[in-house]
Every structure is written in structure tokens, then in C-alpha cells.
C-alpha positions as CSV (number, residue, x, y, z in Angstrom):
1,X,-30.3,-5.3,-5.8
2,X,-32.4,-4.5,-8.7
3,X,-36.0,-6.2,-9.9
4,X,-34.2,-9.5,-10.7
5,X,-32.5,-9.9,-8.0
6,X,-29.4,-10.3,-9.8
7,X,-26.3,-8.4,-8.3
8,X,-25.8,-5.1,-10.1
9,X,-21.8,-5.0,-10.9
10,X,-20.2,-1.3,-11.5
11,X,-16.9,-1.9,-13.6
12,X,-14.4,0.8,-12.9
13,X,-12.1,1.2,-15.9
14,X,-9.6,4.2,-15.0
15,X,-7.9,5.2,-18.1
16,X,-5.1,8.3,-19.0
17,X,-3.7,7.9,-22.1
18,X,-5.7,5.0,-24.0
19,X,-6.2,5.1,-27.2
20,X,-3.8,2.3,-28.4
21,X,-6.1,-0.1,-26.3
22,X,-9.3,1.3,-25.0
23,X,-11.7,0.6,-28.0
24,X,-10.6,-3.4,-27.9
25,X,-10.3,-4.3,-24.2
26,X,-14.0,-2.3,-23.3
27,X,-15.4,-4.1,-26.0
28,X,-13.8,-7.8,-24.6
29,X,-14.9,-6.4,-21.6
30,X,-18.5,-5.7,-22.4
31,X,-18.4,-9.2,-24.6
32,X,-18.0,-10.9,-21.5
33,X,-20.1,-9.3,-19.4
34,X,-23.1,-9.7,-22.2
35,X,-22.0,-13.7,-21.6
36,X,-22.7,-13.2,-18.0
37,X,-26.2,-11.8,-18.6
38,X,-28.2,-13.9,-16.7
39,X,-26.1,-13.9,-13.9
40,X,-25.2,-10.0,-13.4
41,X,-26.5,-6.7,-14.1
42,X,-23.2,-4.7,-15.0
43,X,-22.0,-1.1,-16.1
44,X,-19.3,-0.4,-17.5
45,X,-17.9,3.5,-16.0
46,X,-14.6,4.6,-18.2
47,X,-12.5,7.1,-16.5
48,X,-11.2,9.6,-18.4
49,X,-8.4,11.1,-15.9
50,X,-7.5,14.1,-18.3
51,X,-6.8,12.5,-21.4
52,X,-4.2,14.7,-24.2
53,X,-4.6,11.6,-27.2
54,X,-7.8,10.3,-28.6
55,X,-8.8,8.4,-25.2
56,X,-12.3,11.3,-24.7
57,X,-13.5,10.4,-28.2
58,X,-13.0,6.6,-28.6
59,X,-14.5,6.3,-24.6
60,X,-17.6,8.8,-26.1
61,X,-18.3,6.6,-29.0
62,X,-18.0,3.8,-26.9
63,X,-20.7,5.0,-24.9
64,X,-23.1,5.9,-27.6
65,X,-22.9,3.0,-28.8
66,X,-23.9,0.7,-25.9
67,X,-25.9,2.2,-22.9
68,X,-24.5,0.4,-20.2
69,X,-21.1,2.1,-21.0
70,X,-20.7,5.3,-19.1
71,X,-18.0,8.2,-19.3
72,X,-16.4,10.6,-16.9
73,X,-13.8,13.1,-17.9
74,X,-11.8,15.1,-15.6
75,X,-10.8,17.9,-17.1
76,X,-7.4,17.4,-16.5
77,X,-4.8,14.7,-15.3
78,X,-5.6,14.1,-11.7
79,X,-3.6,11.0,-11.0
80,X,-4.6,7.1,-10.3
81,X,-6.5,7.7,-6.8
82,X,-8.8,10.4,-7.8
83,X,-10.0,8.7,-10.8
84,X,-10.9,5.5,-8.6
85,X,-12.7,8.0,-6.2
86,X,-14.5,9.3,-8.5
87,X,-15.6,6.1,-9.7
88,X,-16.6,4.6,-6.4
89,X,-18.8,7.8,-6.2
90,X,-20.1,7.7,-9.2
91,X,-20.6,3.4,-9.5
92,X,-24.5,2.5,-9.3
93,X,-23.8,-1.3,-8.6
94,X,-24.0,-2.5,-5.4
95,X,-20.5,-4.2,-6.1
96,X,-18.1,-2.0,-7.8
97,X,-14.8,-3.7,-9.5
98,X,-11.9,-2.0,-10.2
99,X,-10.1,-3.1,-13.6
100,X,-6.8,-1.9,-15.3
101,X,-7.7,-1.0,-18.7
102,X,-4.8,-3.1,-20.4
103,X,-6.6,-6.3,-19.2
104,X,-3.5,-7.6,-17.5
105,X,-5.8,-9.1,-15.3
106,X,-8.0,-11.0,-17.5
107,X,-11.6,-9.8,-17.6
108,X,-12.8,-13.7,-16.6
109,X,-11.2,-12.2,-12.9
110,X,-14.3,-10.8,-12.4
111,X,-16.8,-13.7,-12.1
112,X,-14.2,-14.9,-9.9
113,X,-13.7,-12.0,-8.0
114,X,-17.5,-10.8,-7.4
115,X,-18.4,-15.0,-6.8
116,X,-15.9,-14.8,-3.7
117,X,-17.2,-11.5,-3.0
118,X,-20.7,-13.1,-2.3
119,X,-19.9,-16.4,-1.5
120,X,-17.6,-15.2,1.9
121,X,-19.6,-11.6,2.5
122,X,-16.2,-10.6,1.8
123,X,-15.9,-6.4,1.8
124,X,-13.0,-6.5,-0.3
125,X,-11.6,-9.4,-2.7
126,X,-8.4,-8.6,-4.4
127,X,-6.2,-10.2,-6.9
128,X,-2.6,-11.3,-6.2
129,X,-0.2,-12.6,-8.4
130,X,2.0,-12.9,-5.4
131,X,0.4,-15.6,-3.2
132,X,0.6,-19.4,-4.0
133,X,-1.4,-20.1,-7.2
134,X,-0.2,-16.5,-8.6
135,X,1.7,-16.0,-11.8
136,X,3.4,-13.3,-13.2
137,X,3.9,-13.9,-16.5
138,X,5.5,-11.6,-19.4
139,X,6.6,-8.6,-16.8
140,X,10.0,-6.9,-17.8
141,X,12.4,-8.4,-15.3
142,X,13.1,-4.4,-13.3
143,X,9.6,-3.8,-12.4
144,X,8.7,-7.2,-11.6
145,X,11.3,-6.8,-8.8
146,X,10.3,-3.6,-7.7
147,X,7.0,-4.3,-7.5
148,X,7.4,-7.5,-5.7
149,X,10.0,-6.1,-3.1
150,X,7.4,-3.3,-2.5
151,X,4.9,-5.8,-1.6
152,X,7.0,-7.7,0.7
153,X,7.9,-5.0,2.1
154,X,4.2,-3.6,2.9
155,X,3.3,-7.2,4.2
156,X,6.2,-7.1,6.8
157,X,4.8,-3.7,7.8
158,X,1.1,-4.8,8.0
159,X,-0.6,-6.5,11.1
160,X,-2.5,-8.5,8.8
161,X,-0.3,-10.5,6.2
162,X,-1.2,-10.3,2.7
163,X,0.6,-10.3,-0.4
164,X,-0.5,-8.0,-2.7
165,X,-1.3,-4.1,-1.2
166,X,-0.6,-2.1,-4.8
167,X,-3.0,-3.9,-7.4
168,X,-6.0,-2.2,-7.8
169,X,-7.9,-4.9,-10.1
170,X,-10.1,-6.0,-6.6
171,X,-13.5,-6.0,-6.0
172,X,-15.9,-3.8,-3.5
173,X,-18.7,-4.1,-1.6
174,X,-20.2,-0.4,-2.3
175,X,-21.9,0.2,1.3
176,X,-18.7,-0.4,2.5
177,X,-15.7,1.5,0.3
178,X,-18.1,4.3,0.2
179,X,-17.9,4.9,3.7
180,X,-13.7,5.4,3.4
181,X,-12.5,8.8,3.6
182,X,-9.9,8.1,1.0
183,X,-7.1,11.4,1.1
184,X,-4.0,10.2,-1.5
185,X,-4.4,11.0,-5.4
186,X,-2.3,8.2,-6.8
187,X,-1.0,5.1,-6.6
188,X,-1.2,5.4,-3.0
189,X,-4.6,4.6,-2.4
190,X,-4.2,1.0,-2.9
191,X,-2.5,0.4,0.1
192,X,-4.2,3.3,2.1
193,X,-7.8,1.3,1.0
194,X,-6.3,-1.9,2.7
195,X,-4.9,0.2,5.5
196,X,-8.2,1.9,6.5
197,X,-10.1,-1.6,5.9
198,X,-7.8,-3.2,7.8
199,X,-8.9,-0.6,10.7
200,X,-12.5,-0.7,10.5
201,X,-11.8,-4.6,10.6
202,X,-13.5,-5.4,7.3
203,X,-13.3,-8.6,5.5
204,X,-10.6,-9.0,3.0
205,X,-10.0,-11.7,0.5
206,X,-6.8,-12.4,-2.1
207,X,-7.0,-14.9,-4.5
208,X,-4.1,-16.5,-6.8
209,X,-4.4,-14.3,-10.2
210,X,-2.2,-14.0,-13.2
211,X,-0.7,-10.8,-14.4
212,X,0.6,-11.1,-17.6
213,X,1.6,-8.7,-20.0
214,X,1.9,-10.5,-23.1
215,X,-0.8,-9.0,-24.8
216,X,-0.1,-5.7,-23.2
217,X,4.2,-5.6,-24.4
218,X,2.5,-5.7,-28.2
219,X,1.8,-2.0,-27.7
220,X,5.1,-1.2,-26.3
221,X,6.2,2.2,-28.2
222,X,2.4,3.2,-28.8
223,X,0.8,3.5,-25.0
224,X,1.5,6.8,-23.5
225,X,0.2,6.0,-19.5
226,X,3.2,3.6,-18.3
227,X,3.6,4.2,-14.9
228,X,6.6,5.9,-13.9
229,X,8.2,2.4,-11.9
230,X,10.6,4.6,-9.8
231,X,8.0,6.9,-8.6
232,X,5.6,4.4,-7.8
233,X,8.8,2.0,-6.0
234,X,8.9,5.0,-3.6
235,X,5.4,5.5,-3.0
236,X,4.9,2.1,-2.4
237,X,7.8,2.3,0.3
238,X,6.2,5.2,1.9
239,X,2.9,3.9,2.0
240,X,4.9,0.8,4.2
241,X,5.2,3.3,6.5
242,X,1.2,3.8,7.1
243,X,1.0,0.4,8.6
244,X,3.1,0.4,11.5
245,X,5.4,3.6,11.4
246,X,6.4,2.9,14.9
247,X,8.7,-0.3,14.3
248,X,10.7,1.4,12.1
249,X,11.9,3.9,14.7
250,X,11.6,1.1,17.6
251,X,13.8,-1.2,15.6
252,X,16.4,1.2,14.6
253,X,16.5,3.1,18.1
254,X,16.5,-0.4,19.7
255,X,19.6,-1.5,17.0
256,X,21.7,1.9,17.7
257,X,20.9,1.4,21.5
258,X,22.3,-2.3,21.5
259,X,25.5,-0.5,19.7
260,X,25.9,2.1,22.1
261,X,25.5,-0.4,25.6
262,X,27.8,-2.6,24.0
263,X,30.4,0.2,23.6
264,X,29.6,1.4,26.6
265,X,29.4,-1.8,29.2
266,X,33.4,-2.1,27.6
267,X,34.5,1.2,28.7
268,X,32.6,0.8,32.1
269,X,34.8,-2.6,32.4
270,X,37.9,-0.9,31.4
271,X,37.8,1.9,33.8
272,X,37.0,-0.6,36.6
273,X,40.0,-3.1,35.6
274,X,41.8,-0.2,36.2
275,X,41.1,1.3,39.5
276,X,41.4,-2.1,40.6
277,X,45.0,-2.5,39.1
278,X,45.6,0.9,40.8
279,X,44.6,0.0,44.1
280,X,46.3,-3.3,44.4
281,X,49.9,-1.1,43.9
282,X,49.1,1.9,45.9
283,X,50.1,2.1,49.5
284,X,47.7,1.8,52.3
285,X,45.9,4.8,52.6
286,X,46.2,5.8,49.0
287,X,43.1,5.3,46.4
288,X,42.5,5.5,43.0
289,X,39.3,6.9,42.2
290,X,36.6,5.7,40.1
291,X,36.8,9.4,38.1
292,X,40.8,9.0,38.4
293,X,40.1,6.1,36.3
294,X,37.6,7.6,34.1
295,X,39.8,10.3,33.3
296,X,42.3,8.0,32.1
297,X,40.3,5.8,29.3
298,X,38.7,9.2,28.1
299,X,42.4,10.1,27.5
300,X,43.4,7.1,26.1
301,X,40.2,6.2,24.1
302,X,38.5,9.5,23.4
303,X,36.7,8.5,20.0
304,X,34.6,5.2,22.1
305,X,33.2,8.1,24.3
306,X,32.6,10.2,21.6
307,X,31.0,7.6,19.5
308,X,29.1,5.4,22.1
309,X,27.7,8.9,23.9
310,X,25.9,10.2,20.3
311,X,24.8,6.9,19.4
312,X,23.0,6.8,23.1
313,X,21.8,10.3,22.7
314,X,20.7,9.4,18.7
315,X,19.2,6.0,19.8
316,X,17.1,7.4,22.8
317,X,15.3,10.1,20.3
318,X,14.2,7.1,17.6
319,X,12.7,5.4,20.7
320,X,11.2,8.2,21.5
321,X,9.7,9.1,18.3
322,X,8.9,5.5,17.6
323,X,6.5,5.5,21.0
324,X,5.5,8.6,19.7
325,X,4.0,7.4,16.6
326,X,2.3,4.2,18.5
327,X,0.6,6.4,20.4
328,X,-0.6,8.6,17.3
329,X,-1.1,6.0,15.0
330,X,-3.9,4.1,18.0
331,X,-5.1,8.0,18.3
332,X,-5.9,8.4,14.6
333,X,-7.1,4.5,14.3
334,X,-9.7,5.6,17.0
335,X,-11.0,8.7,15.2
336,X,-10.8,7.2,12.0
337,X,-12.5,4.2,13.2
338,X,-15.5,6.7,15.1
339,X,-15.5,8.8,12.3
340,X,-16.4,6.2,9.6
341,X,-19.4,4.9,12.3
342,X,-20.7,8.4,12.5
343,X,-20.4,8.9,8.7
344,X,-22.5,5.4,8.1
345,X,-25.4,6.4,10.7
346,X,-25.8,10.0,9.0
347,X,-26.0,8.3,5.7
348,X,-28.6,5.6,6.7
């Protein structure tokens, strides 16, 4: 807290790429904020992730010309994750909020964001167009998709349910996102910040927002930092996997192994019709063996031994490795989860 006793607010503004935009949406940003002075302190901390337009000298002017505007410029392009890591160590609020430059999120998100933040003791409140009460509005039709199917997709993986794991317009509790040992460099750490979170059971909010892109499609042609939607599609998928790797092995071991018994328990019925029909025209004395009768649906129907065998063999190593990665995935929970306590006691 400072003297006032008003909540110091850190705005994160991670920007590659910006000079179509930056100059207007920090100064709506820093119009607001003045509008909200006598309820926050704020900064405003522009991330220059490597820049090759005019995005170092507008953000420099920008800061000379109002003191609560700071700059950081990575030399060059690190990606998405490291320039949010290097805000959160570089934010002096006690809240820091993470904002996407092109204001597709409006900027009034974060009274609403940092008010829910306080109001619950909330250590992370995040904004999802995806829950009831979200829009999105303006978003070209492909990456709408994408991005939503991702998102379903993560929320079927997580233990916890929420609807939104790849925005990164949320708000922080700095004590707390501080103490994550973040590893991924781009769009990645959105979900691994939830995932982590979600470990050291800390307290996370979504509320309904509205991502719209109207204002944003008027620069079509003139930004240079889209995202690359495939690339980020299949790091959203993979980052699924950091939830609960192990039902994707269980379940498809557990499907293949269902496929196998069930071609299996046939063959074991067929070769025991027919020792059975064997036996009743044999003459005393004389018995058709179980093997006999093996022997002869293997000669018959080679390819159902051939087929249910391997897909027993392929179905018992996905179990396998899906146990496998239960039992890693509580291992590295457990370390992570003694290694952030650890971390925390040093630091007080």
C-alpha cells in the first residue's frame, strides 16, 4: 500500500509491433486511469518485446511525457511469456494487471477486474468472453473457433472448470504471481499461470467480459504483431495436456483395450463352440482339444488374432504410460507445490 492507502495498480502493456496503435490506446489508457485518481495509484509499464517499427520511440516519448508511464525494451523479440515475466518482475503495484495493447478488452475491465480482485481476496481475476454474460463481438469467424475449441478443450482437461485459460487481460495479486516459477516464453504461459495456481490452490475468479475487435479490424493491413492463430491453436492444445496428461493415455488405452476384449471374448467363444461341436461327434475315447480348436480359428481367421493381439499389446503400454504420468504429474505437483513454500519463506 502506499501513504494513501489507496491500492497501487501496475498496468502491464506487452507490446511487439505497435506503432499503428500504441500512442492512442496508452493515452485512453492513462485517460482513464487519471479518472480513477482518487481511487488508485497506477503505473503504466510498456513492454517493448524487441520491436523492428517505431513501437521503442513512440513508447519513449510516451514516457517522457507522463511519469507514471514506464518502458522496457528487450533487445530483441522474446515472445508473449517473457515480456509478461518481465513485467511481473518489474511491476511496483501491489496488484499488477495484464492488458493487450489493442484494447480488445476495454480499459473500464480494470476497475472491474481489480474491484473483484479486492472485494473476494481473489489471487487471480480473469476476463472471459466465454462464460455466461461474455461476448465476442467483431472476431473473424476462423479464430473465433479456434480459440473457443482450445478453451473447451483446456476446461475438459482441468480439475477445476473455467472457461477461459488463454486470455491474458486478468489481474494479479503481486505477492502471489511473484512467487510462480513461470518456464514457457509464449502464449503458453496463460494456461501454465492457471495451471500452477490451480496447484498451490489459489483463488481464481472469471468474470463475463467482451472481446471485441471492432476498433482493432480498422487497423487491419497496418499492425504487424497478429498472432500466428495456427501456432497458437497448437500450443493451446498442448498446454491441455499440462492439466491432466494422464486421461489422455487412460482413455485411449482403456478405448483400444475395450476393442481388443471384445475381439478377443469372440474368438475365445468360437474356439469353445467348436471343441464342443467336436466332441459331441467323436467316439468315446476320442477328444478334441482346446489347442486342436485353437489351431483351427487361427487358420480360419488369422487377421482377428493378428489384430486383437496388437491392439492388446498397444492398449496395455497407453495404460501404462497414462499411470505413469499420474504418478509424475502428483510427483511434480508436490515439488512444485514445496518449492513455491520454500521460495515464499526465503523471500519474507
Amino acid at each position: 500500500m502506499t501513504v494513501s492507502n489507496k491500492p497501487f495498480l501496475s498496468i502491464v502493456a506487452p507490446c511487439y509491433n505497435e506503432e499503428a496503435l500504441l500512442e492512442i490506446n496508452i493515452n485512453t489508457i492513462i485517460n482513464y486511469l487519471q479518472s480513477k485518481n482518487d481511487k488508485y495509484n497506477w503505473e503504466i509499464v510498456i513492454i517493448n518485446d524487441g520491436s523492428k517499427d517505431k513501437t521503442a520511440v513512440i513508447a519513449n516519448k510516451l514516457a517522457e511525457q507522463n511519469t507514471a508511464v514506464r518502458v522496457i525494451h528487450h533487445p530483441t523479440n522474446l515472445n508473449l511469456g517473457n515480456a509478461i515475466k518481465t513485467g511481473f518482475s518489474n511491476s511496483k503495484g501491489e496488484i499488477i494487471v495484464v492488458l493487450d495493447i489493442d484494447l480488445s478488452y476495454s480499459e473500464q475491465y480494470i476497475e472491474i477486474m481489480v474491484d473483484k480482485l479486492i472485494e473476494t481476496s481473489a489471487d487471480i481475476v480473469m476476463a472471459s468472453p466465454y462464460m455466461k454474460g461474455g461476448k465476442v463481438i467483431a472476431v473473424p469467424f476462423f479464430r473465433r473457433v479456434m480459440s473457443s475449441w482450445v478453451n473447451r478443450f483446456m476446461s475438459f482437461a482441468a480439475q477445476d472448470k473455467y472457461h477461459t485459460f488463454t486470455g491474458m487481460v486478468r489481474a494479479y495479486r503481486k505477492e502471489f504471481v511473484q512467487t510462480l516459477n513461470l518456464k514457457t516464453r509464449d502464449y503458453e504461459i496463460n494456461p501454465e499461470i492457471i495451471y500452477k495456481a490451480m496447484i498451490l490452490r489459489a483463488k481464481i475468479i472469471e468474470i463475463p467480459a467482451n472481446l471485441d475487435w471492432t476498433e482493432q479490424n480498422k487497423f487491419a493491413g497496418k499492425r504487424k504483431s497478429s498472432l500466428r492463430v495456427l501456432r497458437s491453436f497448437f500450443s493451446g492444445l498442448m498446454s491441455g495436456f499440462i492439466f491432466r496428461p494422464y486421461i489422455f493415455f487412460i482413455g485411449i488405452g482403456s478405448f483400444l483395450m475395450l476393442l481388443s476384449l471384445y475381439e478377443l471374448i469372440w474368438l475365445l467363444y468360437d474356439v469353445l463352440a467348436g471343441v464342443a461341436k467336436f466332441n459331441g461327434v467323436l467316439q468315446p475315447g476320442e477328444v478334441h482339444s482346446f489347442s486342436h480348436s485353437l489351431a483351427q480359428e487361427f487358420n480360419k481367421n488369422p487377421q482377428s488374432f493378428l489384430v486383437g493381439g496388437i491392439t492388446f499389446i498397444i492398449a496395455i503400454q497407453f495404460l501404462s504410460v497414462g499411470f505413469l504420468s499420474l504418478q509424475s504429474k502428483r510427483y511434480f505437483e508436490e515439488l512444485f507445490h514445496l518449492g513455491t513454500s520454500f521460495k515464499k519463506k526465503n523471500e519474507n
